[in-house]
C-alpha positions in Angstrom: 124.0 -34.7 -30.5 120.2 -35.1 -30.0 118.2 -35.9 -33.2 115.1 -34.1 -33.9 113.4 -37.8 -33.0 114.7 -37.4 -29.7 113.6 -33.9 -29.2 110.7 -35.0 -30.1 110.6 -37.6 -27.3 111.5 -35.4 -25.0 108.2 -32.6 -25.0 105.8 -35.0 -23.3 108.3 -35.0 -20.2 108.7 -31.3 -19.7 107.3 -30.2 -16.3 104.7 -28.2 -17.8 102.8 -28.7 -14.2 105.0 -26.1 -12.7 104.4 -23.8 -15.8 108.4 -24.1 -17.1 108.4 -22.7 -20.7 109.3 -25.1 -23.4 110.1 -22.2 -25.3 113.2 -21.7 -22.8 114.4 -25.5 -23.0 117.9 -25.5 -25.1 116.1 -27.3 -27.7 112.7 -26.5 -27.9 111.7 -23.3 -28.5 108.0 -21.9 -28.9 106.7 -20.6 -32.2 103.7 -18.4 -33.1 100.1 -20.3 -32.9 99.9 -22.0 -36.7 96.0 -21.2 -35.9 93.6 -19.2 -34.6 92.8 -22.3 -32.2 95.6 -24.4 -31.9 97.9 -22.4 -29.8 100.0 -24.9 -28.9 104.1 -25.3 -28.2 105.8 -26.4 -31.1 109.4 -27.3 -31.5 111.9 -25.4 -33.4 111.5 -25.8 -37.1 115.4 -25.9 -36.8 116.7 -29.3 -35.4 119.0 -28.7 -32.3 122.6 -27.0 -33.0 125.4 -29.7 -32.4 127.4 -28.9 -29.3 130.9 -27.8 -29.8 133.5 -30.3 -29.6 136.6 -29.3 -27.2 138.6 -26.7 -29.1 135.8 -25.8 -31.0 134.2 -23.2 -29.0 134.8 -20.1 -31.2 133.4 -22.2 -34.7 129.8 -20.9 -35.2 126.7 -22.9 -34.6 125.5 -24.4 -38.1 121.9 -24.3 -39.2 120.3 -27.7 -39.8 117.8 -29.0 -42.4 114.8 -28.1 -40.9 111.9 -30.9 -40.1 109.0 -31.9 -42.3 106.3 -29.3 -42.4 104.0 -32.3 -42.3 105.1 -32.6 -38.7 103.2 -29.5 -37.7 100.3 -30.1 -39.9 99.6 -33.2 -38.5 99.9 -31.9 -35.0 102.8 -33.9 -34.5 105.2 -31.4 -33.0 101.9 -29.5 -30.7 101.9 -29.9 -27.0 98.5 -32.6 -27.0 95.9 -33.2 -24.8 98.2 -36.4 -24.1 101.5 -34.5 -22.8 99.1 -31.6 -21.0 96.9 -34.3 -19.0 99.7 -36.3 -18.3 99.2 -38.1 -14.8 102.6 -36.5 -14.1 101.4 -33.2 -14.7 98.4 -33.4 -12.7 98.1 -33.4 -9.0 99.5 -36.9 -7.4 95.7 -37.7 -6.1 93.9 -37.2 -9.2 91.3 -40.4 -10.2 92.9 -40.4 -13.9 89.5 -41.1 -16.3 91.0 -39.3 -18.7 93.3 -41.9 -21.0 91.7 -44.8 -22.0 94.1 -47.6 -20.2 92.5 -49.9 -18.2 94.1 -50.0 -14.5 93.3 -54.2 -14.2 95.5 -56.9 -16.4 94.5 -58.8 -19.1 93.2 -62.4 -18.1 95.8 -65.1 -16.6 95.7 -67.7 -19.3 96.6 -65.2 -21.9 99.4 -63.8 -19.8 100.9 -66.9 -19.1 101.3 -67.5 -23.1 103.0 -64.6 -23.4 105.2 -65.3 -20.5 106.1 -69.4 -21.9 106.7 -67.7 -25.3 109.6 -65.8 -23.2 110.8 -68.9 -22.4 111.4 -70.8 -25.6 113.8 -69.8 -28.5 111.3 -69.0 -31.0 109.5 -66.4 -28.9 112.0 -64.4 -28.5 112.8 -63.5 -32.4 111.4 -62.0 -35.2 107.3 -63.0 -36.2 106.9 -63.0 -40.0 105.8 -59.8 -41.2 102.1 -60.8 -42.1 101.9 -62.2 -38.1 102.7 -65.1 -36.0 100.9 -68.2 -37.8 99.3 -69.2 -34.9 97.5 -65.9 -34.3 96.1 -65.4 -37.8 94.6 -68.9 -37.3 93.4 -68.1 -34.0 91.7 -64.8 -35.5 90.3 -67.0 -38.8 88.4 -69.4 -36.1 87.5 -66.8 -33.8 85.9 -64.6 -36.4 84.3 -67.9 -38.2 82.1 -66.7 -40.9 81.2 -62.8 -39.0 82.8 -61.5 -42.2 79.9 -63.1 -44.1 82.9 -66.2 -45.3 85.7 -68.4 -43.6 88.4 -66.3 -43.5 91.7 -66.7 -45.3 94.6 -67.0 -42.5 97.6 -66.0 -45.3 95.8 -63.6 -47.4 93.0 -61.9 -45.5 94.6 -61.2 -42.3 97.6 -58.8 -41.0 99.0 -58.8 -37.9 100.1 -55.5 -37.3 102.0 -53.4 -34.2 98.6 -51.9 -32.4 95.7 -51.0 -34.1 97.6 -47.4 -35.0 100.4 -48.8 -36.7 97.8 -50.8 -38.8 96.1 -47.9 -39.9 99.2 -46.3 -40.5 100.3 -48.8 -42.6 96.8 -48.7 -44.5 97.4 -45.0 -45.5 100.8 -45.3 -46.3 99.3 -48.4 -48.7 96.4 -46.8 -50.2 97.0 -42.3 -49.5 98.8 -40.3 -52.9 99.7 -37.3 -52.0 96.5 -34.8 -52.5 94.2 -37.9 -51.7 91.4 -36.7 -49.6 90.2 -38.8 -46.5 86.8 -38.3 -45.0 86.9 -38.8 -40.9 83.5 -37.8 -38.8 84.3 -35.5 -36.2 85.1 -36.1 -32.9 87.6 -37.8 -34.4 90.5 -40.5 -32.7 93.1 -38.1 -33.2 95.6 -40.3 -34.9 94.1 -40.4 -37.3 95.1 -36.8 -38.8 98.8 -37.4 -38.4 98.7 -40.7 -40.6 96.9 -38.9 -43.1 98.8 -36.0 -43.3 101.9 -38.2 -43.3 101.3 -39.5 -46.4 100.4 -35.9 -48.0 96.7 -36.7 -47.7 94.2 -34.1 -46.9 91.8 -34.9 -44.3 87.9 -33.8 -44.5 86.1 -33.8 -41.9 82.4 -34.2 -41.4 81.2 -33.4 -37.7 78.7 -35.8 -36.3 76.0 -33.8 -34.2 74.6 -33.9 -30.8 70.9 -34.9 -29.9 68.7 -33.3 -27.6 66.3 -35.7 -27.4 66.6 -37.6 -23.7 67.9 -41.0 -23.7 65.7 -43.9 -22.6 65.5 -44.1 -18.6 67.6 -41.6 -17.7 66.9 -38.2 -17.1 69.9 -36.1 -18.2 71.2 -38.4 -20.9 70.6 -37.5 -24.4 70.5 -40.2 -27.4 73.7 -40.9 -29.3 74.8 -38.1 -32.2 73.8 -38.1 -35.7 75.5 -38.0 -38.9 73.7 -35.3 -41.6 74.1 -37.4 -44.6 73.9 -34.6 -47.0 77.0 -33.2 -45.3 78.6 -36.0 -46.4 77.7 -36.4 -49.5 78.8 -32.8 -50.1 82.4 -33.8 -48.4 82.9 -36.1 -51.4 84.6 -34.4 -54.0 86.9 -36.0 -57.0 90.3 -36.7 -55.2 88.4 -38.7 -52.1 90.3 -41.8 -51.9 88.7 -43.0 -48.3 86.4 -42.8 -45.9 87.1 -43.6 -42.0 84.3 -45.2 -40.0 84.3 -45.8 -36.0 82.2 -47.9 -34.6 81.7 -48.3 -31.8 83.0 -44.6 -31.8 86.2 -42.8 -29.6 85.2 -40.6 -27.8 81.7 -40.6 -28.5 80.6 -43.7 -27.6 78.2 -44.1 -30.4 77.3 -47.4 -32.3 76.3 -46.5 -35.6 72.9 -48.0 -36.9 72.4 -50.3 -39.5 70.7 -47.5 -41.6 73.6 -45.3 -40.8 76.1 -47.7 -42.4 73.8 -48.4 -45.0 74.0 -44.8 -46.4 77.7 -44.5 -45.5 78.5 -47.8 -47.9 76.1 -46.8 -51.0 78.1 -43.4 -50.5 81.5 -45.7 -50.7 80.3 -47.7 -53.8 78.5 -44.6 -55.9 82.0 -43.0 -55.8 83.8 -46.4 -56.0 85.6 -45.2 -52.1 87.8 -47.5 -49.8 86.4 -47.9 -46.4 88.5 -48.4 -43.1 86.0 -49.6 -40.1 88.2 -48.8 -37.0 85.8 -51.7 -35.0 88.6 -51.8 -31.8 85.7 -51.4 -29.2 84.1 -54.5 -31.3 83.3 -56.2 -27.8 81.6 -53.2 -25.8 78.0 -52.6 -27.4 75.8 -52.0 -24.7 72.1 -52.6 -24.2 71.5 -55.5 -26.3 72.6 -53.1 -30.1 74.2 -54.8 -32.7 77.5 -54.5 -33.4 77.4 -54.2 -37.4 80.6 -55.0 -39.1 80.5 -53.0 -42.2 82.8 -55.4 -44.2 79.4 -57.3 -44.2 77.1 -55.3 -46.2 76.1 -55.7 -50.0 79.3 -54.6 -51.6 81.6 -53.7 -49.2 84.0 -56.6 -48.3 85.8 -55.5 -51.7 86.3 -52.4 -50.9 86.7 -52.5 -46.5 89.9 -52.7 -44.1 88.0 -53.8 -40.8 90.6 -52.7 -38.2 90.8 -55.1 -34.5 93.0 -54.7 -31.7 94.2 -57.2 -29.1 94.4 -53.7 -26.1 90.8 -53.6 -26.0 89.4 -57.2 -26.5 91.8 -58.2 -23.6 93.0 -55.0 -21.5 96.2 -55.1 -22.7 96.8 -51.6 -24.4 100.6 -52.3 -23.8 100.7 -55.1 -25.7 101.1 -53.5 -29.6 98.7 -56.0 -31.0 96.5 -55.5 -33.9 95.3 -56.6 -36.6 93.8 -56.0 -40.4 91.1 -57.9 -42.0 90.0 -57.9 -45.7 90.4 -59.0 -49.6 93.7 -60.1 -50.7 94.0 -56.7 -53.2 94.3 -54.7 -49.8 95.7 -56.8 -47.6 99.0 -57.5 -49.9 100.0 -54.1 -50.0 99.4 -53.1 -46.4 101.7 -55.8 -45.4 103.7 -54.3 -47.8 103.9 -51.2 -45.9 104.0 -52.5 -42.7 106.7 -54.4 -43.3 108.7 -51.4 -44.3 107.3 -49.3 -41.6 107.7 -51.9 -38.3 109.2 -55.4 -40.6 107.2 -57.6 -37.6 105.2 -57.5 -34.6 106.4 -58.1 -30.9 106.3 -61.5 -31.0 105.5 -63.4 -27.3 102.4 -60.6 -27.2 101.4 -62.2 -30.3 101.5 -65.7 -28.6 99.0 -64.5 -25.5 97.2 -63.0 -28.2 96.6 -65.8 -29.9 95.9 -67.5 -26.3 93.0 -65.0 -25.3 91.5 -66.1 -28.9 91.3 -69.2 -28.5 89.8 -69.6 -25.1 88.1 -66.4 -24.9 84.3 -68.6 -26.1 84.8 -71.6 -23.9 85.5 -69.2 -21.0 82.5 -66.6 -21.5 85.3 -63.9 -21.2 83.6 -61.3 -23.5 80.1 -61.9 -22.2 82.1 -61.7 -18.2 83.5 -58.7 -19.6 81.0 -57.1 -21.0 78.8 -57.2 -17.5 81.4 -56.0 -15.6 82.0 -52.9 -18.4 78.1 -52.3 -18.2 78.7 -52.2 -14.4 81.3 -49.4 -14.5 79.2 -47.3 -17.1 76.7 -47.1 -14.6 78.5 -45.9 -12.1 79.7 -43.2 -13.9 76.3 -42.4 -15.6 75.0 -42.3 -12.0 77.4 -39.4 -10.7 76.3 -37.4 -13.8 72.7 -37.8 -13.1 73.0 -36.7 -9.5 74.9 -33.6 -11.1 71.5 -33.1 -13.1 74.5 -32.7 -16.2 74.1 -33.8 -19.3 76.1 -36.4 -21.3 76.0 -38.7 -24.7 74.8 -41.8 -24.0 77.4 -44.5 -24.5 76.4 -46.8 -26.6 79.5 -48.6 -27.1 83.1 -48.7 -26.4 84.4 -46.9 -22.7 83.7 -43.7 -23.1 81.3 -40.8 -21.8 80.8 -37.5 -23.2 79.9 -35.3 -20.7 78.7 -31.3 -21.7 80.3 -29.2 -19.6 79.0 -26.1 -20.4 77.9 -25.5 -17.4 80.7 -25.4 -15.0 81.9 -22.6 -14.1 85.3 -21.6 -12.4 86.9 -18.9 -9.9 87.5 -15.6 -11.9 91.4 -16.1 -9.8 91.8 -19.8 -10.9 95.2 -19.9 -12.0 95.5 -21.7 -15.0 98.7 -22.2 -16.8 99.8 -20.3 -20.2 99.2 -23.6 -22.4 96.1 -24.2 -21.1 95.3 -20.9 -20.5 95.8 -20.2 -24.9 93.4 -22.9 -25.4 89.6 -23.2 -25.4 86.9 -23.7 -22.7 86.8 -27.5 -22.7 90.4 -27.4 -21.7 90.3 -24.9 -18.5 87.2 -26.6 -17.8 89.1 -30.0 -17.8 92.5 -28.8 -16.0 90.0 -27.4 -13.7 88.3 -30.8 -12.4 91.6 -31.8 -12.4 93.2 -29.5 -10.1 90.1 -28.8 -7.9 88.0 -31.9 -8.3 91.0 -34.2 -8.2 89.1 -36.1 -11.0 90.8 -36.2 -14.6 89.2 -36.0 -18.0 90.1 -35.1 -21.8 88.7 -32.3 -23.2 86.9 -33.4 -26.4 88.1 -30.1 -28.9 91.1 -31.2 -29.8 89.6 -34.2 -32.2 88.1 -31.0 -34.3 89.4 -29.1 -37.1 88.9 -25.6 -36.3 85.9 -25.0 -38.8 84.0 -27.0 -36.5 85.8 -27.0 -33.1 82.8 -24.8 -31.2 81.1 -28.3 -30.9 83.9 -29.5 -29.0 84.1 -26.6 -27.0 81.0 -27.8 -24.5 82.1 -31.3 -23.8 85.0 -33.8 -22.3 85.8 -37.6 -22.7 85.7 -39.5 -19.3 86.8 -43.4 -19.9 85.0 -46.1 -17.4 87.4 -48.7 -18.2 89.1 -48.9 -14.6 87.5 -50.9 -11.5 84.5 -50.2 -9.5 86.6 -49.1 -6.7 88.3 -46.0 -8.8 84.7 -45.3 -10.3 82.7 -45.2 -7.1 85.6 -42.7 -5.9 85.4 -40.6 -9.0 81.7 -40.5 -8.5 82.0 -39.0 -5.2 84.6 -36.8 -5.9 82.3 -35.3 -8.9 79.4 -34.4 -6.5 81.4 -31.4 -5.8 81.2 -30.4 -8.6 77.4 -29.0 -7.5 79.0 -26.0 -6.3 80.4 -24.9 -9.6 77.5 -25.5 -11.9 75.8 -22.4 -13.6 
């Protein structure tokens, strides 16, 4: 019989295009809304009944263990943004800017490491839990002395499945059960499911949006603000950690010097760990600073800086990440990771490793960073034509565009799990379906205290060539006709 696990696997693949019900799949079953916001499908909190064997017809259908009630707290059993923006849910010719995969490789040379590492023995079996030796050197010399010291390639560094799994594995290392975990809102949504996971609380501390225009641009605003007395007022005696992105998903904010500032005197007054997500470290626009907080008076002790191989290189397939920080948390992350994943894919490791250690003498990330600053302003351009207005981004590959404005047929037929979920969402399956131009509707990284921010804007991602951009831009200009 199906386990729950492959149930599980199986909701992002139900046609919910054509409005089929999950609720009447076999195994899948819909249960009331478990909020006043979330509305989503859920799976049964039963796992499936086992099929009769032959001659068994007449024995009655058992009732299983049920799953983990931290599945559903952690959204983990809710049909996402992910599984209702689905490219296969959404009309053939949409221009997908919604998920943030690029739609060009990674470069050749670091390709081709992969690929040779497929061709030898050794590539093809297990990398030692802590990482391939050659890519913790590679990340020792390619970070130098950023951390504010030569790195330590056996006792400072991690190698870990994707960036998620190495957050993942930080919790699990670090989160008691009734720890809280401090995330600013809009939040990377993964982040809620690993905290929950490991019976953690999350508290959340909403960042807020400027009205005060960006420079040069007439309908972009400057990037959102943290209240630091919110903050403050977040920490209570059971905080264990706080989470900082930077550059920020979906925001597209890099936060200031002063910002981090505050956040790590917060961090050492109530002796708090920090994990800096810094994934989009390569994609700070406009000549800002990317600050890596493990750098500050103080904070190296008490910092996991979090990197990712899928966004130095455009190779989100690749399950490549990494940890850096002190020995004391280090050691018990690979700990857990080993007991979550034991190793990471190893030949991706080896073209890692590659894109390391050529990426300087090649001028990849200064290349790169041109061409991203290219396809910002392509997308910054069709928004100013609509006269709508959007976060500046900063940082990273993401624009947040406020769609308050748009307005829709009274007739527009949306379907029921779209239909049960807020304005962001019908304004997003909207462009979809209409526009033929995809984006992500930003309130599902809220909690529903504060998910009426959320409610006026979408994430669009800019990380696909100039060709799908300039064709997304076009296509948006239609959009005129549905503007309040």
């Amino acid at each position: 019989m199906p386990t729950g696990k492959t149930v599980l696997s199986l909701l992002p693949l139900l046609s919910i295009k054509h409005n089929v019900n999950v609720a009447h799949a076999s195994r899948v079953r819909r249960l009331l809304p478990y909020s006043s916001y979330y509305a989503r499908s859920e799976l049964s909190t039963s796992h499936a009944p086992a099929s009769p064997h032959v001659g068994d017809a007449a024995r009655p259908t058992p009732e299983l263990p049920t799953y983990a009630t931290r599945m559903k707290d952690g959204r983990a059993v809710s049909l996402d943004v992910w599984s209702i923006f689905h490219a296969s849910n959404l009309p053939k010719d949409c221009i997908n800017l919604g998920q943030g995969y690029m739609n060009f490789p990674p470069p050749a040379w670091a390709r081709k490491a992969a690929q040779d590492a497929l061709q030898s023995v050794d590539g093809n079996h297990y990398a030692p839990p802590k990482g391939r030796p050659r890519l913790r050197n590679a990340l020792r010399d390619f970070y130098g002395t950023e951390f504010g010291k030569q790195l330590d390639a056996d006792s400072e560094i991690v190698v870990t499945s994707g960036a998620n799994e190495g957050q993942y594995a930080a919790f699990t290392a670090f989160v008691e059960p009734g720890d809280e975990v401090i995330i600013f809102e809009p939040f990377f949504d993964q982040y809620l499911a690993s905290i929950v996971f490991q019976g953690g609380k999350c508290v959340y501390v909403p960042l807020h949006p400027s009205k005060q225009p960006a420079p040069g641009v007439k309908s972009g605003r400057q990037s959102w603000t943290v209240d630091f007395d919110e903050l403050r007022r977040a920490v209570t005696p059971r905080t264990k950690m706080i989470v900082l992105n930077s550059p920020h998903n979906p925001l597209g904010k890099v936060f200031s010097r002063a910002e981090m500032e505050q956040v790590a005197h917060i961090a050492e007054e109530h002796n708090l760990l920090v994990m800096s997500d810094e994934v989009y470290e390569s994609l700070v626009f406009d000549g800002r600073e990317h600050i890596r907080f493990a750098t500050l008076p103080g904070m190296w002790d008490r910092t996991l800086t979090v990197g990712s191989a899928a966004k130095l290189f455009a190779a989100t397939g690749w399950r490549v990440g990494w940890l850096i920080g002190p020995p004391a948390l280090i050691a018990p992350v690979v700990a857990a990771t080993t007991r979550i994943v034991f190793c990471s894919n190893t030949p991706m490791q080896e073209g890692a490793a590659a894109g390391l250690e050529e990426a300087r003498q090649r001028r990849f990330f200064e290349k790169q960073l041109a061409e991203y600053e290219a396809r910002r302003s392509v997308l910054v351009g069709a928004f100013e034509r609509l006269g709508m207005e959007y976060a500046w981004p900063e940082g990273s590959y993401y624009i947040l565009l406020d769609i308050s404005r748009v307005r829709w047929p009274e007739d527009f037929p949306f379907p029921p799990h779209v239909e049960s979920r807020g304005r962001c969402f019908k304004a997003a399956w909207f462009l979809a379906n209409e526009i033929k131009v995809s984006c992500i509707p930003v309130s599902e990284f809220y909690c529903d205290e504060h998910v009426a921010i959320g409610e006026n804007y979408a994430r669009f991602a800019f990380c696909k060539d100039l060709d799908t951009l300039y064709a997304a831009a076009e296509r948006l200009q239609r959009l005129h006709a549905f503007l309040a």
